[in-house]
VEXDREN-2710 file (C-alpha; in Angstrom, 1 decimal):
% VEXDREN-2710
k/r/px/py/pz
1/UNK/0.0/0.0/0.0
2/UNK/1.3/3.4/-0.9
3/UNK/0.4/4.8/2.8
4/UNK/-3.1/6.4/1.5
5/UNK/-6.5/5.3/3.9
6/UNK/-7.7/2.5/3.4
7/UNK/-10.8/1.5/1.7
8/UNK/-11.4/-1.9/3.2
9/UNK/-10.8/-1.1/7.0
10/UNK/-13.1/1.2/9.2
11/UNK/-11.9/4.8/11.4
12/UNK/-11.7/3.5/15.1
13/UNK/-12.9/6.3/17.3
14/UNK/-14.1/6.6/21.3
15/UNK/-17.6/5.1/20.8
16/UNK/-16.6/2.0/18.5
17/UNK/-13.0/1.0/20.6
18/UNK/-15.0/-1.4/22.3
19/UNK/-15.9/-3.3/19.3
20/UNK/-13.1/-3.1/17.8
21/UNK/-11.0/-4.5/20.9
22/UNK/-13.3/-7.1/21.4
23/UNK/-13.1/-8.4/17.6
24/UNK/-9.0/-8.0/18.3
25/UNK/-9.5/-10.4/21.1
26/UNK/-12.2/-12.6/18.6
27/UNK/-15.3/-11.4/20.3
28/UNK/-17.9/-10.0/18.3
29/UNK/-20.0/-7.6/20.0
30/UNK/-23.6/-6.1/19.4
31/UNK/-26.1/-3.8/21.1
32/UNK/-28.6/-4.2/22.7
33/UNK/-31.5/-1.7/24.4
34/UNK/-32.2/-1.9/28.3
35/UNK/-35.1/-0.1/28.1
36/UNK/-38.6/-0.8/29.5
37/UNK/-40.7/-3.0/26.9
38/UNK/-37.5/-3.0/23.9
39/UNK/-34.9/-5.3/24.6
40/UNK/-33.7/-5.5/20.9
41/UNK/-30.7/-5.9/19.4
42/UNK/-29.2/-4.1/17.0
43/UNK/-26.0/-4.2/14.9
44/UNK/-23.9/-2.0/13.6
45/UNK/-22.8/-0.2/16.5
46/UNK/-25.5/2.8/17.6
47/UNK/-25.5/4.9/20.4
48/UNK/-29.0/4.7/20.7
49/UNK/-31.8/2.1/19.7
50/UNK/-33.2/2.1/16.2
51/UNK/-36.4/0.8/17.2
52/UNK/-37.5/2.5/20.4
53/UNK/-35.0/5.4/20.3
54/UNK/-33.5/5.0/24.0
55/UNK/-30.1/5.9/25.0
56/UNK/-29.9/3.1/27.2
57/UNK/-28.3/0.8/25.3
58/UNK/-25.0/-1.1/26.3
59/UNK/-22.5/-3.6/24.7
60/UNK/-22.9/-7.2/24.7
61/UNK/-20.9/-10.4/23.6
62/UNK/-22.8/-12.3/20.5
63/UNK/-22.6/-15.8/20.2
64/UNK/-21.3/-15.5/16.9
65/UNK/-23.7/-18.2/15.4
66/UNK/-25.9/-16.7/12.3
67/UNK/-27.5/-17.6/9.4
68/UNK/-27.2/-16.4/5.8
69/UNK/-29.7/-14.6/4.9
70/UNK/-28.4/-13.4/1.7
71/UNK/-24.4/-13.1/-0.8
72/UNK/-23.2/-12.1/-4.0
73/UNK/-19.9/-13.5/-4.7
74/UNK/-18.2/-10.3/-6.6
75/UNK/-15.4/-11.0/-9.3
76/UNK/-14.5/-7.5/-10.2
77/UNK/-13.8/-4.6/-7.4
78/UNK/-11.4/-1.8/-8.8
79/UNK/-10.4/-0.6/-4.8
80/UNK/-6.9/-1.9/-4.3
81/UNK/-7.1/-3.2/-1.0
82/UNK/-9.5/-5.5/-2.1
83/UNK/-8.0/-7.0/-5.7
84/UNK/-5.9/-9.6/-3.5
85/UNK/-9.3/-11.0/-2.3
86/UNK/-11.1/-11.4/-5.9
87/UNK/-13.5/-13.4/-5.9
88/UNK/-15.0/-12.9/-2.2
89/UNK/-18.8/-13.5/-0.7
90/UNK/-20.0/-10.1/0.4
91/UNK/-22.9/-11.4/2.6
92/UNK/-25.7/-10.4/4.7
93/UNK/-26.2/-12.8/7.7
94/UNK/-29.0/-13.3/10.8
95/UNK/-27.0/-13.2/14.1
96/UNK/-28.7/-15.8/16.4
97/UNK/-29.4/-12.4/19.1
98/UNK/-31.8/-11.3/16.1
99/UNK/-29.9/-8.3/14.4
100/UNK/-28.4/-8.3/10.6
101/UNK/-25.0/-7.9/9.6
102/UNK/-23.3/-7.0/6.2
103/UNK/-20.0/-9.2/5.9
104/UNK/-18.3/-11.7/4.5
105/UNK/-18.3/-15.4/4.4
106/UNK/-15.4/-17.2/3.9
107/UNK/-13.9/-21.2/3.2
108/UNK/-17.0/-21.9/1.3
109/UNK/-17.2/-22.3/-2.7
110/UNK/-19.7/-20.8/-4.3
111/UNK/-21.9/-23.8/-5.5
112/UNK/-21.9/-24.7/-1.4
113/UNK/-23.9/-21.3/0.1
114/UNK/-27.7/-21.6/0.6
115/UNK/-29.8/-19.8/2.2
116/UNK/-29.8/-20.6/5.9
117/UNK/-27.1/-22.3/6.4
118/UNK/-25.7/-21.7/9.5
119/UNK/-22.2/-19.6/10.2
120/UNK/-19.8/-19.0/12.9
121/UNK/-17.5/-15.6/13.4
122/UNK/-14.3/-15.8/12.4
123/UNK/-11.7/-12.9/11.7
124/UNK/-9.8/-11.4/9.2
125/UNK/-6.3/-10.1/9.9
126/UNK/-5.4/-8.1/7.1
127/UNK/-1.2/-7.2/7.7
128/UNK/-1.3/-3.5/8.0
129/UNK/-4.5/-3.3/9.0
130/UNK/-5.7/-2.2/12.3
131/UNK/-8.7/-4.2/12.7
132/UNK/-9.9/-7.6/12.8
133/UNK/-13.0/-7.5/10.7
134/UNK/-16.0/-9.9/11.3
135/UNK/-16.5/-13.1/8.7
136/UNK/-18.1/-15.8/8.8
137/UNK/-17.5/-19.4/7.5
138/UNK/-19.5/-22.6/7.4
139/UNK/-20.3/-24.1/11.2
END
């Protein structure tokens, strides 16, 4: 890399450390609302519920089970950072605590995806990144 920012990595900042720590550490963590009559969880990382509103909302350890809920498996991606990865899953998935998450799912050919199959979190260590993003690959 020529030292430019990244495309393929996120800004870590005071709110999302957490998440990013945890992920270091291979935790994946979510939201979810503690207030009266919500519950919900929610992913990505708000400071406030989606549903209700509420700023009573606090970090919380998934399981890291999900589901695929939906993938395109993309051939031709002209960002730099991610021409070493061609082709990769981009993927939505169900986590098992209810919310959706946009990833990736890796270790699995393409004729082997369905819908519904279950996934477990792994992560991606990218060298020179400084992240460890959130995938997912068969369970």
């Amino acid at each position: 890399m020529d030292g430019s920012p990244r495309s393929d990595v996120p800004e870590i900042d005071d709110f999302t450390r957490p998440y990013w720590a945890a992920a270091a550490d291979g935790r994946l963590l979510i939201r979810r609302c503690h207030a009266a009559g919500c519950g919900k969880a929610h992913h990505y990382p708000r400071e406030f519920c989606p549903r209700c509103w509420s700023a009573e909302v606090a970090w919380e350890e998934a399981s890291g089970r999900a589901r695929l809920y939906t993938w395109s498996v993309i051939h031709v991606n002209d960002l730099p950072s991610f021409g070493a990865r061609l082709p990769y899953t981009a993927a939505v998935v169900d986590l098992e605590e209810g919310p959706r998450m946009m990833t990736e799912v890796i270790d699995c050919p393409e004729r082997e995806l369905r819908i519904g199959m279950r996934l477990r979190v792994a992560f991606r260590r990218d060298p020179g990144a400084p992240v460890a993003i959130p995938v997912f690959r068969p369970e």
